[in-house]
Each structure stands twice: as structure tokens, then as C-alpha cells.
N, C-alpha and C positions, 0 to 999 in steps of 0.2 A: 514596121515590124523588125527592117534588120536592123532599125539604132537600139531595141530593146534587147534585140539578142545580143548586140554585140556590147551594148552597157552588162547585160548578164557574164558575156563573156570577161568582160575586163576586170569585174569585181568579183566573180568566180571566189578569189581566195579567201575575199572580205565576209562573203554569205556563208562559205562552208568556215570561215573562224565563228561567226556569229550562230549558225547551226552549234558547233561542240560547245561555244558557250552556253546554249540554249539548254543542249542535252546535259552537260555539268550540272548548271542551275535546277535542273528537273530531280534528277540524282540526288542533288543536297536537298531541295522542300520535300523530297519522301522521306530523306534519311530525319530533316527536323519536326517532319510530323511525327514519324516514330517515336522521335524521340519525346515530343509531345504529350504523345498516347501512352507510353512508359510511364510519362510522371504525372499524369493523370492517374493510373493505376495504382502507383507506389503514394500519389496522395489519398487516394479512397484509402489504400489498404490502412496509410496511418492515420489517416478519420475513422476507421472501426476501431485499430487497438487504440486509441483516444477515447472514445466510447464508454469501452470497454473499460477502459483503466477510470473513466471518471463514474460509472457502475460498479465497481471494485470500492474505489477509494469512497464513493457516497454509502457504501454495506459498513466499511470500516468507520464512519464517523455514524452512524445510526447506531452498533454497537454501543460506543460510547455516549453516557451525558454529558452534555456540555452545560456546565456552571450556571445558575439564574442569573446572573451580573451578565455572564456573557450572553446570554438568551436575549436578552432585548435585543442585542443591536445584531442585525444582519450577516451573516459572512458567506464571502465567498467559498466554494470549496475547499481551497488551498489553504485556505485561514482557520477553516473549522479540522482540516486535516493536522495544523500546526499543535491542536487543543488534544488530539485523539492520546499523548505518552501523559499529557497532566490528568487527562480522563481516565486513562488505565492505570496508574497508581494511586490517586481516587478510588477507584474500584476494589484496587490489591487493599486498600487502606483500609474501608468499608468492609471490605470481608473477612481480614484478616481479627481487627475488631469483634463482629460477630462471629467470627469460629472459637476466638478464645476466649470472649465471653460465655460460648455456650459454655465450653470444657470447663471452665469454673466454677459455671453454675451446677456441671454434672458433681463435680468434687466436692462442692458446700452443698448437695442434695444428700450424698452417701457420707459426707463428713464433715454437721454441720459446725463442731467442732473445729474446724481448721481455720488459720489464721493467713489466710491468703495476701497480707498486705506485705509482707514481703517479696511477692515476688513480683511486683512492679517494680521492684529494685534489681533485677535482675540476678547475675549469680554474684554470688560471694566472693571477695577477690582471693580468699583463702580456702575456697575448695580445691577439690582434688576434680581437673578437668575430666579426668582418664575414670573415677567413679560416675560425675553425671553423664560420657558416655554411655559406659552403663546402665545407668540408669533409663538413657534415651533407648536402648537395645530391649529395656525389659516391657516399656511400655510401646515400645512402637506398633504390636499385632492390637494395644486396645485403641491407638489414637488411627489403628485402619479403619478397624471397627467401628470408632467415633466417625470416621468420616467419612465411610461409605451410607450411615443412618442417614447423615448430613445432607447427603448428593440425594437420597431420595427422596428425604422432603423438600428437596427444592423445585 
């Protein structure tokens, strides 16, 4: 019993170094659990807005059609989100189309008279810009009219 105390006693400085190593070491595994349990946290949280944004981004490509050519073949989301500015000018295309179609048809209905084939040629290069202005002022309350009818039967 006194060779153990006195082995105790001699190494005394060696136990109490390994003691503060002990308690150090304790100190860091709580601090690297935390730290841990943070980026656990901080990864759930960017797992919901990921979610979130592929919920977003999958509203944004449903709006859109995407082409029969591309319809067969599979795409990931990021592929079918690449197609959504060719789908939206498609769309502007298509509608624009059918808006000026209708308004021409309202024109050749009240004057069937008119010879509408020029203005697929757009404007005249010898008009007077600052008259079809004008022009554009005079008819703007009927082309609202046109196309609030427009918006309700759709």
C-alpha cells in the first residue's frame, strides 16, 4: 500500500497533466458536438429551402409547355427549367398572334372593305412617326376595351 501511494506520490504531476488533458479534451467534444448539432440544423434548414425552391421551380415549369419533340425524352428539373424563357416566348408568340388576329377580324367585321394586307408590312418608311403616334393616342381607350372583352372570355 505505501509503494502505491508513494508511485501516486511521484507521478502526482504526470496524473494531474493527464487530468487537464482529460478536461481540455472534454471541453473540445462538447464544443465539436455543437458544433455538430449547428450544421445539422443549418443542413435541415437548406433541405427545406431546397424543397421549397424545387416546389417553386416545378409551379414554374407546369406553367409552361414544353415542345412535343421535347416531351418524349425525360428531363430533369434543371433541364425542363432551362425550356421555361423558350416556353414563355412561345406563349407571348401564341397570344400575341391570337390578339391581332382577333382585332383584325373585328376591323374586316365593321369594314369588310379594308384591305388589311398591308399592314403585315408594317409602317411606311415615309410616314410621319409623330401622326401614328397619334394615331396610337386615338385608339388606345378602344384597343382597352378590346382587351378587357379579351380577358373575359378567357
Amino acid at each position: 500500500m505505501l509503494d502505491l501511494k508513494l508511485l501516486m506520490y511521484h507521478h502526482a504531476d504526470e496524473i494531474e497533466k493527464l487530468q487537464k488533458m482529460k478536461a481540455d479534451y472534454d471541453v473540445q467534444l462538447v464544443e465539436m458536438l455543437q458544433q455538430v448539432k449547428d450544421l445539422s440544423e443549418s443542413n435541415t434548414s437548406l433541405q427545406h429551402d431546397l424543397d421549397e425552391l424545387k416546389v417553386a421551380t416545378q409551379a414554374i415549369v407546369d406553367m409552361v409547355d414544353i415542345s412535343e419533340e421535347d416531351a418524349e425524352a425525360p428531363f430533369f428539373l434543371v433541364e425542363q427549367l432551362q425550356k421555361v424563357p423558350q416556353g414563355v416566348m412561345k406563349y407571348l408568340s401564341k397570344s400575341t398572334r391570337q390578339y391581332v388576329s382577333h382585332v383584325l377580324g373585328l376591323v374586316k367585321f365593321y369594314l369588310p372593305q379594308a384591305n388589311l394586307a398591308p399592314l403585315g408590312e408594317g409602317l411606311n418608311p415615309n410616314s410621319d412617326e409623330g401622326k401614328f403616334d397619334e394615331y396610337l393616342g386615338e385608339v388606345k381607350p378602344v384597343a382597352d376595351r378590346i382587351a378587357d372583352s379579351l380577358e373575359q372570355d378567357a
